[in-house]
N, C-alpha and C positions, 0 to 999 in steps of 0.2 A: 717107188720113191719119187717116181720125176711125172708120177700123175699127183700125188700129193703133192709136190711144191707147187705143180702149176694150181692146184684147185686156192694150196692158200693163196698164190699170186692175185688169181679173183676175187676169193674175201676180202684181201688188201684193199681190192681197187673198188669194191662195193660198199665195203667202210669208208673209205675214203670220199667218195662219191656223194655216202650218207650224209659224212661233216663238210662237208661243199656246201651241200643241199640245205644244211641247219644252221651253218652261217649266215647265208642271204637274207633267212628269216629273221636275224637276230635285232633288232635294233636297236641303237644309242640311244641311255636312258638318259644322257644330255641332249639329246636334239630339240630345240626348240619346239616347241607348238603355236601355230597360230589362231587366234580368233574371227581370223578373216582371211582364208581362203579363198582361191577361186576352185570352180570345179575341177580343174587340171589340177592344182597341188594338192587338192585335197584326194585324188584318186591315187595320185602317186606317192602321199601320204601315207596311203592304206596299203597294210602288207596281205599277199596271201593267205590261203588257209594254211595250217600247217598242222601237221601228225608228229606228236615229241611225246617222251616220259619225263623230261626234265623241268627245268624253270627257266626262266627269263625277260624280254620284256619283247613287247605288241604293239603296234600301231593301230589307231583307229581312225578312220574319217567318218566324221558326223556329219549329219544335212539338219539343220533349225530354220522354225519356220514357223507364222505368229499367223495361222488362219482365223482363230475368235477372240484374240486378245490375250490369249494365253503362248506360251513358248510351246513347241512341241520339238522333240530334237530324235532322231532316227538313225541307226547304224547305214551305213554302206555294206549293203549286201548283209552282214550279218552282227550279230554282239559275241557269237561261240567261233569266230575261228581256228582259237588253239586246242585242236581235241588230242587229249591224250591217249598216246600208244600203251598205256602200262594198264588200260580197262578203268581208269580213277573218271567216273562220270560226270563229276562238280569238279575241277579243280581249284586252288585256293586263286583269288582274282585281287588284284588292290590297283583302285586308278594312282600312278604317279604323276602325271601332268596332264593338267585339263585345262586345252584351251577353250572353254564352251560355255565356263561359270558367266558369261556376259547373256547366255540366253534360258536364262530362270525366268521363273512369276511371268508376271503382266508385261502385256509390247502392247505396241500399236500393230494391229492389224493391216498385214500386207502379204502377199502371194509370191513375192522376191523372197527366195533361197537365200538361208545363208551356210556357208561351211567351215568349221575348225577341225582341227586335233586332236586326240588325246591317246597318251602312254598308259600301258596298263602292266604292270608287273603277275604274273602265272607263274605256275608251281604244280607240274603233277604227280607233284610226291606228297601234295599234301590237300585236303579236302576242302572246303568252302569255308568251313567255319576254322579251319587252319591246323586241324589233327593232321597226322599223318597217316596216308595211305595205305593200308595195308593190299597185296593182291593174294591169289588165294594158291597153294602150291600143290595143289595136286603133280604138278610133271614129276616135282620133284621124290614124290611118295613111290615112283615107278623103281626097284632096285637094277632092274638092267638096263633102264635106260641113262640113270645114273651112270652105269659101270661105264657105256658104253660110251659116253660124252666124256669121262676122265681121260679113257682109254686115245681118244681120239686128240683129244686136247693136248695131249704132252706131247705127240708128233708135229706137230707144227710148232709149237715153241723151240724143241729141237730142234726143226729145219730153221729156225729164223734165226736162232744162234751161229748156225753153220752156213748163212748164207748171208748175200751184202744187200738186202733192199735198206732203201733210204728209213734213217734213223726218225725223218722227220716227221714222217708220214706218224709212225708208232706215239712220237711225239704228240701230234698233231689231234689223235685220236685220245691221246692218255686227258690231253688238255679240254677234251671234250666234256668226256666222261666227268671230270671231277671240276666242270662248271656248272654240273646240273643239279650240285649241292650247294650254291649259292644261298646263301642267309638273305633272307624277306628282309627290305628295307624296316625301321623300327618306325612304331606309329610317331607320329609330329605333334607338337602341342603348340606349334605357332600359329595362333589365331590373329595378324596381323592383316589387314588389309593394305594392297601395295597403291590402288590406286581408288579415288571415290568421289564421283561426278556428278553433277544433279543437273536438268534445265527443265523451267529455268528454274534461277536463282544460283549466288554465290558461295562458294567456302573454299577455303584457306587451309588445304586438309592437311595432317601431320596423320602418321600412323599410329601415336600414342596420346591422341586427344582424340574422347573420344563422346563428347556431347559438341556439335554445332546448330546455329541457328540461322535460319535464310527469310529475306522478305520476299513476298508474293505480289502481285497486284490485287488477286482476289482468292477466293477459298474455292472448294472445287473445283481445280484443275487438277490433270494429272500429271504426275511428278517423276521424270523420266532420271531412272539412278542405274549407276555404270560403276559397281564393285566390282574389286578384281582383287582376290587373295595373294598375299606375297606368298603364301606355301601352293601349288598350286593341286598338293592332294587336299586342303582344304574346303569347304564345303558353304555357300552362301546364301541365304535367305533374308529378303524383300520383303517388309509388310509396310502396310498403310501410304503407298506412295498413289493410290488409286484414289480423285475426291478426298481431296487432304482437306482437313479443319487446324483450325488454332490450335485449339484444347488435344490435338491425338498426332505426338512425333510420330517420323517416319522411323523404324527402325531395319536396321540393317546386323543380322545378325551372323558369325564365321563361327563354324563348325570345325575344329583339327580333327583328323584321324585318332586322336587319344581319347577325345571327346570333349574336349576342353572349349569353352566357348568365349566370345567376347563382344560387346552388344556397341554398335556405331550410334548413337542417335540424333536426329535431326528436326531440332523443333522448328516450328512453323511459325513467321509472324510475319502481318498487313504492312504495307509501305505506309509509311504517314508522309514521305516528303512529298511536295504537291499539291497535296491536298489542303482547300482552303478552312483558315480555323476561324472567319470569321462568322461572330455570334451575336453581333448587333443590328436593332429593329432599325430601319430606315424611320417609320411613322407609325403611329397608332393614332386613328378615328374613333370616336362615339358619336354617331347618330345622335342628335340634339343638345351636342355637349364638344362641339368643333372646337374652341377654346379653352374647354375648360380643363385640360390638361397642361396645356402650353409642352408637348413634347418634345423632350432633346436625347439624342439618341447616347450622351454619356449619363444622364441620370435615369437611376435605374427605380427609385419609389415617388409616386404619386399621392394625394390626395382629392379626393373628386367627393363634390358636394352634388347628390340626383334625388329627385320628387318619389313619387309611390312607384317606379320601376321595380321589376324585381329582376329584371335581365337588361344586359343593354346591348345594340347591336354594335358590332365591332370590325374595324377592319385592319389589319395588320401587314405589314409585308417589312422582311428581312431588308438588308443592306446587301446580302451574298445572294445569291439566286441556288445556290447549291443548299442554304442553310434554312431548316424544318422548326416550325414553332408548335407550340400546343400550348390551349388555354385552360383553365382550371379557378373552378369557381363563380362564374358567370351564369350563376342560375338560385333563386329565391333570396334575393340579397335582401339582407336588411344593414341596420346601422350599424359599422366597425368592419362588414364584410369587406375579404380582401381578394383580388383577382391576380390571379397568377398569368405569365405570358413569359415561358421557359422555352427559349431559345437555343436549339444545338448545332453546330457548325461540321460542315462536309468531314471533317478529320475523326467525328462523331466521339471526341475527348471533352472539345473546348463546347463550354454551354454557358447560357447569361439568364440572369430570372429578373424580368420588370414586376413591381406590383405600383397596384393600384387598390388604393386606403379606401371603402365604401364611407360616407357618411349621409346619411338621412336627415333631412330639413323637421325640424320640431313647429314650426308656423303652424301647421294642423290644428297640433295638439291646444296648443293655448288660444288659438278659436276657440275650441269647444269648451274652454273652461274659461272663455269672457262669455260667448253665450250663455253656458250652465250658471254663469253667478247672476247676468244679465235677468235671468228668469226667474233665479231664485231671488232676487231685490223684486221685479216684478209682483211675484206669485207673492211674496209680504206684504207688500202695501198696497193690492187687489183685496190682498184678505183683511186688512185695515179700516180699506174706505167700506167693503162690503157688514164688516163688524158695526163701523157707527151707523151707517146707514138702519140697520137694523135697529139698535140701540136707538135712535131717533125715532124709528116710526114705534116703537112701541112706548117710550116715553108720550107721543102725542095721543095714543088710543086712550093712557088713561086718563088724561087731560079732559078729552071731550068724554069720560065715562062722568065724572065727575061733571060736569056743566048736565048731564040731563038728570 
């Protein structure tokens, strides 16, 4: 009898030992997590391996790290620390707080470490996809060794009834035992983001607005964004902030654990303040025609009277030095043709259109039709004088036929 008490005294003390041991591991599934770590907290962060049948929650220390522009993020030492004692090879795994969702998508490329946090809720009573585990029971199929474990078992309850060890210890272990059926947190459908930063550019952010717009100086830059989930088991994804355009928002999309989503957007638009809008010619020349527009830079149609040109050489220049003109029409002119000189200003909105009215001199034309009548009066009264002449000499031939 007093080698069985002492034997239970030991089991006592190696149970108890056991729940020593699987407290240390336990950790607070309030403890904050951080996004920025130093190497020292984030080691101390990180809990041991541990050997359980039960559930509970996990510390983990991550290293991130942006070597080709992409995030790459890594466990400390390992991602399987909690292997179960009960032979369950997957056990069920759920991250609860992740301080890390800052190091997704695209970075800038650099060799500087970074490290966070993250809690992760485990269960080895139940498998990956979240069935429960079954283990397989041969021991139990044995009949004598059945007998012999019942047999053995009621002598140490009877000695613990009949003897004074501390109630708390028994306690202590009861309270164990029936925390390793802890109920899984229930998935979250809060797709909220807590916090949501761009550079550059500005916004005003609220949680429950969820289209913004930012100015740029110019398009293709890269657009550096700093989401951070108010739930922090949910899950965020970055597009289009790489070579951003007008025409294509940045979007930002949160994942909950339920599956529930909700999409951030952030359209993209050019700064106009600054930028000069002015869209008026200083001057416009014509080669052989210095006057004959009389230009002023607020009137904006011309008329211009030019000989047989069909192009005229031109020189133009803006009032803005930032501001682009293009000419239009300036080639096989004839009479009525109009020239264009469409003028657009730095801000590339404000634009101004001079013309110039072609008109063709007719002087030509009514030359040749005083010449043509000129000639045709001519070529009549050539053929007149030539007619009597004619009509003469042959009047005289008969004259002298007659005399001989």
């Amino acid at each position: 009898m007093k080698k069985e008490h002492k034997l239970l005294k030991i089991l006592i003390f190696v149970l108890g030992f056991i729940v020593f041991i699987t407290k240390v591991y336990a950790i607070d599934p309030n403890t904050p997590v951080s996004s920025d770590m130093t190497y020292g907290q984030c080691v101390a962060f990180q809990e041991s391996s541990l050997a359980t049948s039960g559930s509970g929650y996990f510390g983990h220390c991550i290293q991130a790290t942006c070597p080709g522009g992409t995030w790459k993020i890594s466990y400390f030492n390992s991602s399987n620390l909690v292997r179960c004692s009960n032979g369950n090879p997957q056990p069920y795994y759920q991250t609860m707080k992740n301080g890390c969702t800052a190091y997704q998508g695209t970075c800038t490329p650099t060799a500087q470490y970074k490290y966070c946090g993250m809690i992760v809720y485990y269960d080895c009573g139940r498998t990956l996809t979240g069935t429960p585990f079954t283990t397989t029971t041969k021991a139990t199929t044995k009949a004598p060794t059945t007998t012999k474990a019942t047999t053995t078992t009621k002598k140490p309850v009877t000695t613990i009834k009949t003897t004074k060890f501390p109630t708390t210890k028994t306690t202590n272990f009861t309270t164990i035992s029936t925390s390793k059926v802890v109920e899984p947190p229930k998935p979250s459908s809060n797709t909220y983001l807590d916090v949501l930063q761009v550079e550059p550019g500005d916004l005003n952010f609220d949680k429950t607005i969820e289209n913004y717009t930012i100015e740029v100086d110019t398009e293709g830059i890269y657009l550096t964004v700093v989401a951070t989930p108010l739930d922090h088991t949910s899950q965020v994804k970055i597009e289009n902030n790489e070579e951003i355009r007008v025409n294509t928002p940045v979007k930002i999309t949160v994942t909950a654990t339920d599956g529930s989503t909700r999409v951030y957007t952030i359209n993209i638009k050019l700064k106009t303040t600054g930028l000069d809008n002015n869209a008026r010619l200083l001057f416009v020349e014509i080669e052989g025609y210095e006057n004959g527009l009389g230009f002023n830079p607020d009137v904006y149609s011309y008329d211009l009277r030019i000989g047989k040109e069909t192009r005229l050489e031109m020189r133009v220049e803006p009032e803005s030095e930032f501001a682009e003109y293009r000419i239009y029409g300036n080639a096989d002119l004839k009479n009525k043709s109009q020239i264009k000189i469409i003028v657009t200003a730095q801000d590339g909105e404000t634009e101004a259109t001079y013309l110039i009215n072609i008109h063709k001199s007719s002087a030509n034309i009514v030359g040749v039709l005083i010449v043509l009548i000129i000639l045709g009066v001519a070529g009549f009264v050539g053929f007149k004088l030539v007619r009597k002449l004619l009509e003469g000499k042959a009047e005289e031939g008969e004259t002298s036929y007659e005399y001989e």
